[in-house]
N, C-alpha and C positions, 0 to 999 in steps of 0.2 A: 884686963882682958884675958883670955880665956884662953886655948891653942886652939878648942873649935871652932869659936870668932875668929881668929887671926887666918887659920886654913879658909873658912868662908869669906871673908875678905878677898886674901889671894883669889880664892876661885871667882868671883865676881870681877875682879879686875880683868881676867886672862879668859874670860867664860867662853870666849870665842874659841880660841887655841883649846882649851879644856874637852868642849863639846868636837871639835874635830879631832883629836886624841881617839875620843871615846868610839868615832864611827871610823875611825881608823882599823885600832882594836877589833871592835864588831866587825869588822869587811874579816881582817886575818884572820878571825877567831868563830866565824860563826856556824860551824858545825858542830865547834866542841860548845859551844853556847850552847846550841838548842837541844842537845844533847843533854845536858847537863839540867838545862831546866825541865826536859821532860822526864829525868829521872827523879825532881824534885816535885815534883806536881804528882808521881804515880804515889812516889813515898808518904807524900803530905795531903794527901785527897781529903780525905776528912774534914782536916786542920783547914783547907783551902777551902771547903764546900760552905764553913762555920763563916769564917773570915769575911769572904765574898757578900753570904747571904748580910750579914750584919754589916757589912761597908756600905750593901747596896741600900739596906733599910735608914741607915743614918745620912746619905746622900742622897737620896729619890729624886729632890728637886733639879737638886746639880745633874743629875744625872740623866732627866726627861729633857732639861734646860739644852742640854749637850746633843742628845737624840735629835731634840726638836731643830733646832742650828743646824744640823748636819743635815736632816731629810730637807728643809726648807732650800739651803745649798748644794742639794743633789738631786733635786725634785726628779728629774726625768731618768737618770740612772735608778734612785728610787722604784719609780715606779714600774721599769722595767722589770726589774727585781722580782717587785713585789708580783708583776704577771706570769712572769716564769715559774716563779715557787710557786704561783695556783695554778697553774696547767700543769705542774709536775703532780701536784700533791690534792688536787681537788677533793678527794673524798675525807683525808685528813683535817683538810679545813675548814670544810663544810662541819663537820662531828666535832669538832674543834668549836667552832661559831654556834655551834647549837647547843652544847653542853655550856660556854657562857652565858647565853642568851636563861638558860633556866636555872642555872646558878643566881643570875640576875632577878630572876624572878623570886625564885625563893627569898634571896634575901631581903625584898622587897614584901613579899606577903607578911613574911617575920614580922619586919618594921610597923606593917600597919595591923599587926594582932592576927595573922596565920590561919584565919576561918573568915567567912562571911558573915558579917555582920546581921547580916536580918535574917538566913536560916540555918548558921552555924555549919554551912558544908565546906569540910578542911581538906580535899583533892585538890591539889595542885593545878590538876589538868582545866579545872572549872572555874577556879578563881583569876579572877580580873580587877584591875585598877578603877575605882569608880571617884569622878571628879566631882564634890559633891557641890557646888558652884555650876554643875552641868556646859561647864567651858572647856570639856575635853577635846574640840574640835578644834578649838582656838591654841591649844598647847599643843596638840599632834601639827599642826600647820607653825608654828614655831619649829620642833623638834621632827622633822618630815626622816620617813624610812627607821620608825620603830625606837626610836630615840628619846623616847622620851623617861622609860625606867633609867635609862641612863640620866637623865638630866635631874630627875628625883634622886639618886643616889648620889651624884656628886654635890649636892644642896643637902644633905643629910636627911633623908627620907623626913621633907617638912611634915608634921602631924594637920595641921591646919588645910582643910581643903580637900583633902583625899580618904579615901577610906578604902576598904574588899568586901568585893561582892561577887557571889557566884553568878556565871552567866546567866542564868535563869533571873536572880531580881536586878541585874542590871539592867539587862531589857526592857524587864517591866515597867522598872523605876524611871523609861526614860521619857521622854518630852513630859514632866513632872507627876506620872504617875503613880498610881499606889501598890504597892507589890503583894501579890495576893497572897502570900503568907502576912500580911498585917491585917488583912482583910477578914472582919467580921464573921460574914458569909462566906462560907466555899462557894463557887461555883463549878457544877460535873455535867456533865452534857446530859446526862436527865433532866436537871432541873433548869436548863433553855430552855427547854423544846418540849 
């Protein structure tokens, strides 16, 4: 056996005495404590920013797991929280929620090929989710208040069933239409009338 077996033994035995030792300590000590660690965190920022980022990527689960247990047994301090930061911060969070929201998007067009399929128009601003099963009513009333790129991206933007389409032939194409860029014949208001 080892002496840092033997030290973790003892400390397992006495863990009670051990841990009141230490917040003992900490009550006498805690100015030159925090003191001390904010001198280590200015010196080691870097080093801590590296650390952090890769602790958090290797623990995500644990780490949501932990969020999640804590908002669920704090529901209502929670959500206080969370209304006071948006009465303080409203225009933050709004530009905030709108810069994900097209983030989302974007990554979403990527996934299904970044242009509309039947006239090739690649602005962001035009392109839309087309459900090619025409059950997108059926999945927005699952996924209700805009939910549903979200729901496509945590399923890993399934291929089967969806496709992009500019506003223009999603409309057309809907209650099983033919979109008149496939359309034989142009139609121009001359040749109505």
């Amino acid at each position: 056996m080892t002496i840092k077996e033997i030290k973790h033994r003892e400390y397992l035995k006495n863990k009670k005495r051990y841990q009141e030792r230490g917040r003992l300590y900490y009550e006498l000590n805690k100015e030159k404590i925090k003191e001390r660690s904010r001198n280590y965190r200015k010196l080691n920022k870097s080093q801590l920013k590296i650390y952090f980022k890769v602790y958090n990527l290797l623990n995500r689960e644990k780490i949501s797991s932990i969020k999640k247990a804590y908002r669920e047994t704090h529901k209502e301090q929670f959500r206080k929280w969370q209304k006071s930061y948006w009465n303080k911060n409203k225009t933050k969070c709004k530009f905030s929620g709108d810069l994900s929201r097209l983030r989302l998007k974007q990554q979403l067009v990527r996934a299904y090929g970044g242009r509309c399929l039947c006239c090739g128009e690649n602005r962001l601003q035009f392109l839309t989710l087309e459900h090619v099963n025409h059950n997108g009513s059926v999945h927005r009333k699952l996924f209700p208040g805009g939910r549903v790129y979200y729901d496509l991206k945590r399923r890993g933007f399934p291929q089967e069933g969806y496709t992009i389409l500019c506003w223009n032939c999603n409309c057309a194409t809907k209650y099983g239409k033919v979109c008149p860029h496939k359309m034989s014949e142009e139609l121009t208001c001359e040749s109505v009338f």
